[in-house]
C-alpha positions as CSV (number, residue, x, y, z in Angstrom):
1,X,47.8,168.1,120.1
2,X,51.3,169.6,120.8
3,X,53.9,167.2,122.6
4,X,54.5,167.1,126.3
5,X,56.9,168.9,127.8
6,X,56.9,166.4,130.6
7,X,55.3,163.0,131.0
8,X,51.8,162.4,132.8
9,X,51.8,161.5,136.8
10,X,48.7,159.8,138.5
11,X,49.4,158.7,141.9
12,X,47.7,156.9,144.6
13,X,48.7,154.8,147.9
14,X,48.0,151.4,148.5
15,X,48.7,149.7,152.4
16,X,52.4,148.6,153.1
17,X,52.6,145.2,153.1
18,X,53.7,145.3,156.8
19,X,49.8,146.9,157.9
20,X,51.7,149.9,158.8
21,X,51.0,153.2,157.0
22,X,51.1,153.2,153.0
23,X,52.9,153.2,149.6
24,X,52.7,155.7,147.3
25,X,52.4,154.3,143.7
26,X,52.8,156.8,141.1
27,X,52.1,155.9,137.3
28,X,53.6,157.8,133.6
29,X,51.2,156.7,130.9
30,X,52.8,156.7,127.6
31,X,52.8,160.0,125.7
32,X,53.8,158.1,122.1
33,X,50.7,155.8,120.8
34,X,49.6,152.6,122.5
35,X,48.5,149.5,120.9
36,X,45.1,148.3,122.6
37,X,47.0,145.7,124.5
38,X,50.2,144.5,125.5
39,X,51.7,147.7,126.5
40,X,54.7,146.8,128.8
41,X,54.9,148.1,132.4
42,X,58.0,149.3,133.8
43,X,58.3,148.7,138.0
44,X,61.1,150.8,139.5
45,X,61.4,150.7,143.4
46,X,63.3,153.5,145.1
47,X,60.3,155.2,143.3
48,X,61.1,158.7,145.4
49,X,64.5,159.0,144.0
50,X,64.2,157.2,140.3
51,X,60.6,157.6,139.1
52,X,60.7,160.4,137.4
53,X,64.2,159.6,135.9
54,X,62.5,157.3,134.4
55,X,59.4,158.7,133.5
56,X,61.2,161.4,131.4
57,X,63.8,158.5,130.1
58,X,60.7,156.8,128.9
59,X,58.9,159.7,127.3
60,X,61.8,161.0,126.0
61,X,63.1,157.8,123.9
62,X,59.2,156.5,122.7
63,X,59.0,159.5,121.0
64,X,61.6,159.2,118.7
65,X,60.8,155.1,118.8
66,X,64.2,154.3,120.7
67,X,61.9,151.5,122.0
68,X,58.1,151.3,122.6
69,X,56.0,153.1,124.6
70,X,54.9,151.7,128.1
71,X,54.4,152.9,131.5
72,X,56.4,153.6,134.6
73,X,55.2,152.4,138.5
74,X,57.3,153.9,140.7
75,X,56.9,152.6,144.3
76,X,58.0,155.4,147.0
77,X,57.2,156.6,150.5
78,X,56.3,160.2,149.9
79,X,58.7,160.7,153.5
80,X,61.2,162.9,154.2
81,X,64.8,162.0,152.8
82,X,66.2,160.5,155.8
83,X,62.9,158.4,156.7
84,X,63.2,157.8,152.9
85,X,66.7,156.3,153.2
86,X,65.2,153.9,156.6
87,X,62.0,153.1,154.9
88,X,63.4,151.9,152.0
89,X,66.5,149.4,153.7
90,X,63.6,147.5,155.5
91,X,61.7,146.9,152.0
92,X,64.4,145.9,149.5
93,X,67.1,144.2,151.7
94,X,67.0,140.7,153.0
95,X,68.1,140.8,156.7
96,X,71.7,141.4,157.8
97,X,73.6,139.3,160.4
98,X,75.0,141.1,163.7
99,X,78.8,141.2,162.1
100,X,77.9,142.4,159.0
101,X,75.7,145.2,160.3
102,X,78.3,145.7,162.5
103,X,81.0,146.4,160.3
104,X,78.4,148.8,158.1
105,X,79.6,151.3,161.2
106,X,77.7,154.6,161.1
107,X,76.3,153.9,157.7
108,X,74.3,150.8,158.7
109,X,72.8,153.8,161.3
110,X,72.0,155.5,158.8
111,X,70.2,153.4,156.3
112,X,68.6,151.7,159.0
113,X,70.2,148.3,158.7
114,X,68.7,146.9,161.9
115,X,65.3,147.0,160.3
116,X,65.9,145.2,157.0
117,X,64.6,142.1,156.3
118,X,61.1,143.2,154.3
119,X,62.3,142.0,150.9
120,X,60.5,138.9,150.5
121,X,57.3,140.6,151.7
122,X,57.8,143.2,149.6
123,X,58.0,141.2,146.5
124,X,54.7,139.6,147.6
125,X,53.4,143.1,147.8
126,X,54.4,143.6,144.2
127,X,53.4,141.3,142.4
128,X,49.7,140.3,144.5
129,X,48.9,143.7,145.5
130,X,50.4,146.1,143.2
131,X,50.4,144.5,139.7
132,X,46.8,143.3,140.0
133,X,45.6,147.3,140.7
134,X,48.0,148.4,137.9
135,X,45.7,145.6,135.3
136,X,42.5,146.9,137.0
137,X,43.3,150.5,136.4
138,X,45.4,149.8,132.9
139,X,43.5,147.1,131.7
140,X,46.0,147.2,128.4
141,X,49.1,146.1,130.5
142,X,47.8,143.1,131.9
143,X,49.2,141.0,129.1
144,X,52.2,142.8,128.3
145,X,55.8,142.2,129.3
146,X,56.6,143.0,133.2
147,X,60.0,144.6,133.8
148,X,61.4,145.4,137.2
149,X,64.0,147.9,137.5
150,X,66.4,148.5,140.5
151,X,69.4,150.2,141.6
152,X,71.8,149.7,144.5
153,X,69.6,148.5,147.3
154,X,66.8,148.3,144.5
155,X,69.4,146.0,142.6
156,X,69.9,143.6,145.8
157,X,66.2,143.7,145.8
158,X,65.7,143.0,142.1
159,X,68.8,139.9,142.3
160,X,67.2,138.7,145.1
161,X,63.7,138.6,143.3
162,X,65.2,137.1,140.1
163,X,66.5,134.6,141.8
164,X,63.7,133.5,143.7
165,X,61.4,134.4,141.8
166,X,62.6,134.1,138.2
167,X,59.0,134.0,137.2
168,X,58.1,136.7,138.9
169,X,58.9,139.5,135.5
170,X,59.6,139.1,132.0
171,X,62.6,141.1,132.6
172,X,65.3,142.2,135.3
173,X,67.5,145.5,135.7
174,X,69.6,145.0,138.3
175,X,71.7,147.6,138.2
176,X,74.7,148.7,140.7
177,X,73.3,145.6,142.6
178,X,74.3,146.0,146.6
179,X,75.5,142.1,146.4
180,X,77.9,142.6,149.5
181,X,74.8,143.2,151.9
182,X,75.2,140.2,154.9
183,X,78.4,139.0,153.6
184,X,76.8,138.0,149.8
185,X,74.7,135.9,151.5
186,X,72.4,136.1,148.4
187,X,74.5,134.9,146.4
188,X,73.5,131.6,148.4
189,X,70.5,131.4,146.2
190,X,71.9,130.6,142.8
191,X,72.7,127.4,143.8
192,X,68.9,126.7,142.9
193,X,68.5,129.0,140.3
194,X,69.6,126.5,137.7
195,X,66.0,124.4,138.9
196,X,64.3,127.0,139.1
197,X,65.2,128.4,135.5
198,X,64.5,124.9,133.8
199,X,60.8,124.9,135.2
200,X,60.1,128.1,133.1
201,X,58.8,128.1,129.5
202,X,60.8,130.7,128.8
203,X,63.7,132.7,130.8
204,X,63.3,136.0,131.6
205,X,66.4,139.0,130.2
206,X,68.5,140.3,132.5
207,X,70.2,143.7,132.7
208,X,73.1,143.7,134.9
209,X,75.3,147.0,135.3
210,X,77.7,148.8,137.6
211,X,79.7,152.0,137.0
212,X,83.5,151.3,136.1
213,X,84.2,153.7,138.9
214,X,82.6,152.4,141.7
215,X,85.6,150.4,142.9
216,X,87.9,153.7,142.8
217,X,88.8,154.5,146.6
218,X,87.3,157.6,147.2
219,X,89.2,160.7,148.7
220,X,86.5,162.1,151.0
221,X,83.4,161.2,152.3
222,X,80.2,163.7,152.4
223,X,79.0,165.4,155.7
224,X,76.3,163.4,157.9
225,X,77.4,160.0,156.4
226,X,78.6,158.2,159.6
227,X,81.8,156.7,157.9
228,X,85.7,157.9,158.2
229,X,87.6,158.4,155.0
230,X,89.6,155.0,156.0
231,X,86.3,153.2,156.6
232,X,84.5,154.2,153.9
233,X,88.0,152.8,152.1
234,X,87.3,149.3,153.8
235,X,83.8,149.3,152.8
236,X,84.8,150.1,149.0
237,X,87.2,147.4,149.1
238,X,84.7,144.8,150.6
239,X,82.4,145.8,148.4
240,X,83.9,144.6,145.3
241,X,81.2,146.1,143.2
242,X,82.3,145.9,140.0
243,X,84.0,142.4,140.2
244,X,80.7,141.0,141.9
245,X,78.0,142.3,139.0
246,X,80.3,141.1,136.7
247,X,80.7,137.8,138.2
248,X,77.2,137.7,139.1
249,X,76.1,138.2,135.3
250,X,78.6,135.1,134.7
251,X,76.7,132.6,137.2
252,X,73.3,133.2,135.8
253,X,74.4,132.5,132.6
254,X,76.0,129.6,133.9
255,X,72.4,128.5,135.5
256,X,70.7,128.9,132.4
257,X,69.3,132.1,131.7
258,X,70.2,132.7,128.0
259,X,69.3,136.3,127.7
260,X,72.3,138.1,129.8
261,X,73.7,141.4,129.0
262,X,76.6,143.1,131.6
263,X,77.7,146.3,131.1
264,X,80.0,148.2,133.0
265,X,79.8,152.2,132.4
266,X,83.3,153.2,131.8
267,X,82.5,156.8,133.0
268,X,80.2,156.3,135.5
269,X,80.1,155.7,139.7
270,X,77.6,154.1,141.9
271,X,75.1,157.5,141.5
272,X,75.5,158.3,137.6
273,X,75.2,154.6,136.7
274,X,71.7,155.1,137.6
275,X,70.2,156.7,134.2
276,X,72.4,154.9,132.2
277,X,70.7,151.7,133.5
278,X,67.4,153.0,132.9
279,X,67.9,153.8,129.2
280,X,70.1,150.9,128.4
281,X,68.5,148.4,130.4
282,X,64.9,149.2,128.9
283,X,66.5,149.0,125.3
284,X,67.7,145.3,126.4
285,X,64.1,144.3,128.1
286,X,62.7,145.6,125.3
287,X,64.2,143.3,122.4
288,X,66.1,146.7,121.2
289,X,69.7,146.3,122.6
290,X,72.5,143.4,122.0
């Protein structure tokens, strides 16, 4: 049998969790061999931009046995970019307060910050919806480690998920994480983390990265983004993305969770971080990264 030139796709929609139109889940079954059970699962939101990133990360480093093989469930809209871009602000993010939407200017416009507020549903969605028709389909996953990966947004979304929910996956990727949405108002939560952490037999791994670069002031801004130069200055600085993963990788260790790896990409911004999460991060949730 000669090997792939690209990984497998199966795809098929379940119903937002909002009874409004649908999800579309697509799947990459593992092109290395598979033990009978206990295959791992990787979850990757933003599914429309990052799935197949993924997907070819995946089937890329299992066959040279970088780690093992497992599958990728990528959860996407199937929408046009800019729908894409809305769509995918009212599923990961928590809601925003008037000021901070505010001061988002013609960015929170674009992203739809207005409509956020889905992320706790969404979650739900995840893991009583989704997972359960990912076992019935792939009966071999159900008992293998559960790993949710997500950047930017997706990384607000996976925080937000670790931290209430630190039962939720067996391991977390939370990369570029989009802390400063509402004012870090998530970052309210870890005051019960610590509780929450103690009540588990065992504490999930966490992956927590930013690109060194994504503090550096930029010198333009693209066409169509709603933001002056100056603003999108203010926004950086506000921001403080580097500074907040890193200190964010510092509390949960602090709360209890043993298994915590930062990593700041010394080349990389907020868009190239992305792949280097992916491959790095799954070596971590794996067992085969220090």
């Amino acid at each position: 049998m000669p090997f792939p030139v690209r990984t497998s796709l199966e795809q098929f929609t379940l119903p937002h969790p909002s009874g409004e139109g649908e999800l579309t889940i697509s799947v990459a079954a593992p092109t290395a061999p598979t033990p009978d059970a206990g295959i791992p699962v990787l979850y990757v939101v933003d599914g429309d931009l990052l799935f197949g990133m993924a997907a070819e990360i995946g089937r890329a480093m299992t066959s040279v046995a970088a780690f093992p093989a497992h599958y990728v469930v990528g959860v996407g809209y199937d929408a046009a970019y800019a729908d894409v871009l809305k769509r995918r602000t009212a599923d990961l993010a928590p809601p925003i307060g008037e000021a901070a939407l505010q001061a988002l200017g013609g960015l929170g416009e674009a992203i739809g910050g207005a409509a956020s507020g889905g992320a706790d549903a969404f979650l739900a969605f995840m893991l009583d919806a989704l997972r359960p028709e990912i076992a019935a389909r792939y009966p071999h996953t159900a008992d293998g480690p559960q790993i949710l990966f997500g950047h930017s947004l997706g990384g607000l979304f996976a925080a937000r998920a670790l931290l209430t929910r630190p039962d939720s996956f067996s391991a977390f990727i939370v990369s570029s994480p989009s802390l400063w949405w509402d004012g870090f108002a998530i970052m309210g939560e870890l005051a019960m983390l610590g509780k929450r952490i103690a009540a588990l037999p065992q504490p999930p791994r966490v992956f927590v990265d930013v690109g060194a670069r994504e503090q550096d002031l930029p010198t333009s801004v693209p066409d169509g983004i709603g933001v002056t130069l100056e603003e999108a200055q203010a926004q950086i600085r506000a921001a403080r993305m580097v500074d907040a993963a890193r200190e964010f990788a510092a509390a949960l260790s602090e709360a209890g969770i043993t298994d915590v790896r930062h990593v700041a990409f010394a080349e990389d911004d907020h868009v190239s971080a992305a792949p280097a999460a992916i491959l790095h991060g799954m070596r971590f949730a794996l067992g085969r990264g220090h």
